[in-house]
TORKOL-4160 file (C-alpha; in steps of 0.2 Angstrom, whole numbers, padded with zeros to 4 digits, m for minus):
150
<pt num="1" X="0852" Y="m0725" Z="0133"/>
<pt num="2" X="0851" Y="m0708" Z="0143"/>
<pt num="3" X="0866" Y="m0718" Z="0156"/>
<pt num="4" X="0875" Y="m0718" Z="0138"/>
<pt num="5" X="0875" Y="m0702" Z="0134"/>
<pt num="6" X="0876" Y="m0694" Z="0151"/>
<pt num="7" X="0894" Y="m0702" Z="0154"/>
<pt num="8" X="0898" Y="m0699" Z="0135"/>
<pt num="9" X="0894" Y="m0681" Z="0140"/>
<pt num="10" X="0904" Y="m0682" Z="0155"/>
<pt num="11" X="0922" Y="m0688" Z="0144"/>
<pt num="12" X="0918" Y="m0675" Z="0132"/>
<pt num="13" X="0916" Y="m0661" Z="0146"/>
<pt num="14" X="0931" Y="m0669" Z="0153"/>
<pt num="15" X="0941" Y="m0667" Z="0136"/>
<pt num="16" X="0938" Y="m0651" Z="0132"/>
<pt num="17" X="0940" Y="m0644" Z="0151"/>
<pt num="18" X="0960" Y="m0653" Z="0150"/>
<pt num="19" X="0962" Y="m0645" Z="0133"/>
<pt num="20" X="0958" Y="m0628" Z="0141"/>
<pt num="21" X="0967" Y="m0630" Z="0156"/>
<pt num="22" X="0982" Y="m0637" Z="0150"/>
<pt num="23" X="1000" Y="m0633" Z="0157"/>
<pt num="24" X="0999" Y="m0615" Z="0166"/>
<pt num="25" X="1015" Y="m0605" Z="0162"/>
<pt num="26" X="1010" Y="m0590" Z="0167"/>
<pt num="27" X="1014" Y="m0586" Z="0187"/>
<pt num="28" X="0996" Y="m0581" Z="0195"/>
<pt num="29" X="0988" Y="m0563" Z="0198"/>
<pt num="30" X="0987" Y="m0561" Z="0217"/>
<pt num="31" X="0971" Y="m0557" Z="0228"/>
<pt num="32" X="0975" Y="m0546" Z="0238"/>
<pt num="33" X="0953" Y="m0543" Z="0245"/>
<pt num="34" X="0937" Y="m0547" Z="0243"/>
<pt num="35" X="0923" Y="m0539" Z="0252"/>
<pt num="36" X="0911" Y="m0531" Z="0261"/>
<pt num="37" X="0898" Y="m0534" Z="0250"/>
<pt num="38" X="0885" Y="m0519" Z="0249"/>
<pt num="39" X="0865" Y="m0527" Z="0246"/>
<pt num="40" X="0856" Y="m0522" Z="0230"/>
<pt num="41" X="0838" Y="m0518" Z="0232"/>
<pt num="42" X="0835" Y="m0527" Z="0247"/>
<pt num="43" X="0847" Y="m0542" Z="0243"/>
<pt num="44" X="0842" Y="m0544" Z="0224"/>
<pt num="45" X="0859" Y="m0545" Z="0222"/>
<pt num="46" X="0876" Y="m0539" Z="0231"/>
<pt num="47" X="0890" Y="m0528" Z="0227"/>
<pt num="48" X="0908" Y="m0535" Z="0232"/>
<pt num="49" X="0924" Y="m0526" Z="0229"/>
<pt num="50" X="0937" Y="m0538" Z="0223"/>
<pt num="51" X="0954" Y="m0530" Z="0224"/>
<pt num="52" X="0970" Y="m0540" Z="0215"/>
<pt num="53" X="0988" Y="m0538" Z="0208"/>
<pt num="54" X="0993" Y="m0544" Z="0190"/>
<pt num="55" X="1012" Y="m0540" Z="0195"/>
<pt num="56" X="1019" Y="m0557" Z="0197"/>
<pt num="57" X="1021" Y="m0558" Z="0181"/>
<pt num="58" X="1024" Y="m0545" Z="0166"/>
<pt num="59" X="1016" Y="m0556" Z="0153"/>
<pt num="60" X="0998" Y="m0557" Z="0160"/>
<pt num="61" X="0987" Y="m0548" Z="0151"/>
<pt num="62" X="0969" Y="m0550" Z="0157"/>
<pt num="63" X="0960" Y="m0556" Z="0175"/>
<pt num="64" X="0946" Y="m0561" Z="0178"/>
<pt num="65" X="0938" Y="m0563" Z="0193"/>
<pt num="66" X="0925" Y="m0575" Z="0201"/>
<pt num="67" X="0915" Y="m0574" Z="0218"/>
<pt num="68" X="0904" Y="m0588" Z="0223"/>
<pt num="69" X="0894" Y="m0582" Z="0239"/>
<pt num="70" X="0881" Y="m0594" Z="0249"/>
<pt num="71" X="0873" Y="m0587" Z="0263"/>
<pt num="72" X="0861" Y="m0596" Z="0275"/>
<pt num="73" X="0846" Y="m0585" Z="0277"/>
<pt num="74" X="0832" Y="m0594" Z="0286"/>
<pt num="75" X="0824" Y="m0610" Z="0290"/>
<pt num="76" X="0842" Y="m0620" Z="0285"/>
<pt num="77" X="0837" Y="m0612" Z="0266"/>
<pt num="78" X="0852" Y="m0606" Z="0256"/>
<pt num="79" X="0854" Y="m0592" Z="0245"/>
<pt num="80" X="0868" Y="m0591" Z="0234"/>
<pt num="81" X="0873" Y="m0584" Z="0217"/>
<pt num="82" X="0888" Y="m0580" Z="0205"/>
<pt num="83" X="0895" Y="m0566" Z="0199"/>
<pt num="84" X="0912" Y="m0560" Z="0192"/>
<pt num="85" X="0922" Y="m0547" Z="0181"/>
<pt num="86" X="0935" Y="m0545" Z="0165"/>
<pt num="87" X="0947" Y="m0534" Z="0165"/>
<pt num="88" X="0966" Y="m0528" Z="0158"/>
<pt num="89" X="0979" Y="m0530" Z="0170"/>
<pt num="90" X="0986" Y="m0516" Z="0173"/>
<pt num="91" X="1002" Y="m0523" Z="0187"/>
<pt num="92" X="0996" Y="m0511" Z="0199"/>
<pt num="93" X="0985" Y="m0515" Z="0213"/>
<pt num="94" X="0964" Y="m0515" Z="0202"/>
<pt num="95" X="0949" Y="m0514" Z="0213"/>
<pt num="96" X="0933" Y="m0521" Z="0203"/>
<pt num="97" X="0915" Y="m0521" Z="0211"/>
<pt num="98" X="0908" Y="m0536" Z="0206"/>
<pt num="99" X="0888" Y="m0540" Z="0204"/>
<pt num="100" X="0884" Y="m0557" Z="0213"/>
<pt num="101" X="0867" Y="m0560" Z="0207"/>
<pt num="102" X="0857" Y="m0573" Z="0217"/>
<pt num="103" X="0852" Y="m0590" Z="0211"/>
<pt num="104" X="0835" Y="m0591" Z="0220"/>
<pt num="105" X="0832" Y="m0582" Z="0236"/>
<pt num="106" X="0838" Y="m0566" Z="0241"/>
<pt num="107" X="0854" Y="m0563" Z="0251"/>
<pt num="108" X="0851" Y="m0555" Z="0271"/>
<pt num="109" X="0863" Y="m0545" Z="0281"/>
<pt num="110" X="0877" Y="m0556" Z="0291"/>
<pt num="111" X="0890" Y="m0566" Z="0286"/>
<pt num="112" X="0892" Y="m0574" Z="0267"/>
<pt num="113" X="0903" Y="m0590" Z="0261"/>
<pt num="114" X="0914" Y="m0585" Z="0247"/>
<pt num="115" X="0926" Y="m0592" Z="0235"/>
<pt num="116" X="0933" Y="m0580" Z="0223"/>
<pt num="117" X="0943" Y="m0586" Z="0211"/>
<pt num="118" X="0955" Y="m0577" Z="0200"/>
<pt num="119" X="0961" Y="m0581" Z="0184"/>
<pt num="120" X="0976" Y="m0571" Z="0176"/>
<pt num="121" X="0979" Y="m0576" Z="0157"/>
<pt num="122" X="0994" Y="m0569" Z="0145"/>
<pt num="123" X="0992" Y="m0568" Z="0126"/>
<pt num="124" X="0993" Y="m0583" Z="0121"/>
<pt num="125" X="0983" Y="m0590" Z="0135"/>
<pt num="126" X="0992" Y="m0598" Z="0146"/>
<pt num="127" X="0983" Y="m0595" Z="0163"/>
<pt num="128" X="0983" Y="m0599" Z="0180"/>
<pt num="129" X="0973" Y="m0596" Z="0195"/>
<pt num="130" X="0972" Y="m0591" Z="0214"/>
<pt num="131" X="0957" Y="m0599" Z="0225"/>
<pt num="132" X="0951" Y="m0590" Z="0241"/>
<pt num="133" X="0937" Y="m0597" Z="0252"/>
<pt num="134" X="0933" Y="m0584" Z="0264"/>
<pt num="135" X="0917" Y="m0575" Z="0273"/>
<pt num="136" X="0913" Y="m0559" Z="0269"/>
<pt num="137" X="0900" Y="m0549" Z="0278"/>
<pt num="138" X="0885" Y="m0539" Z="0267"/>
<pt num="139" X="0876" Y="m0525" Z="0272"/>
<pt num="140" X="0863" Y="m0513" Z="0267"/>
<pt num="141" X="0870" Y="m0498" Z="0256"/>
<pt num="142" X="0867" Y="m0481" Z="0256"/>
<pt num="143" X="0854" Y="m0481" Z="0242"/>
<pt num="144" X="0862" Y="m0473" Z="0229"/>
<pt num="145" X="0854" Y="m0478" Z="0215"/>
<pt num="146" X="0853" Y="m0469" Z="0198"/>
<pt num="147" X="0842" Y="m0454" Z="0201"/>
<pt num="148" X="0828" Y="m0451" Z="0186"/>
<pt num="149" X="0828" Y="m0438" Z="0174"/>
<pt num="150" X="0816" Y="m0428" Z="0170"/>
């Protein structure tokens, strides 16, 4: 029974997924950088500016970026965690700072896996997208987190 409804589950994920990403007519938004990524309270999560392009194309209307990072950060363990961003496209070059948050372990220093991905969508949503796999290297920031008030 559970065989049954795992691939019934599969066909359905399958349907809806072709329904949503049926014919792209809109011409993709264009990465132009992701990266370096800054770490958050001692790798709790890591800052990535994303920077993109919606000019390809007057009739795109929003973007939304996606990073993906995996990082290998001892004993062969992996950390890794998802973040992305929604935004207007303007049809100049955007920069966004996105929040990668981590799945399990905390991210390290050092060189990151990435795949951004970013989806560009008109109206009428038609939408297309740009994959990049890439490294990116983190870092510890400056610390400038939100000061209290008294």
């Amino acid at each position: 029974m559970l065989g049954s409804r795992s691939r019934l589950a599969t066909v359905a994920l399958t349907a809806v997924l072709m329904a949503v990403a049926g014919p792209a007519h809109a011409a993709p938004a264009t990465l132009v950088s992701a990266g370096p990524g800054i770490l958050v309270a001692d790798g709790a999560a890591v800052d990535i500016p994303v920077t993109f392009v919606c000019d390809t194309d007057p009739t795109l209307v929003t973007a939304v970026p996606v990073i993906q990072l995996n990082q290998r950060v001892s004993d062969g363990r992996i950390a890794g965690g998802l973040g992305n961003a929604e935004l207007s496209c303007t049809h100049k070059a955007q920069t966004v700072t996105i929040r990668v948050i981590p799945n399990v372990m905390a991210f390290n220093e050092g060189t990151a896996a990435a795949t951004v991905v970013l989806q560009s969508c008109t109206v009428q949503f038609q939408c297309s997208a740009e994959i990049i796999n890439t490294e990116v290297e983190l870092a510890k920031g400056a610390g400038s987190g939100i000061v209290p008030q008294r």
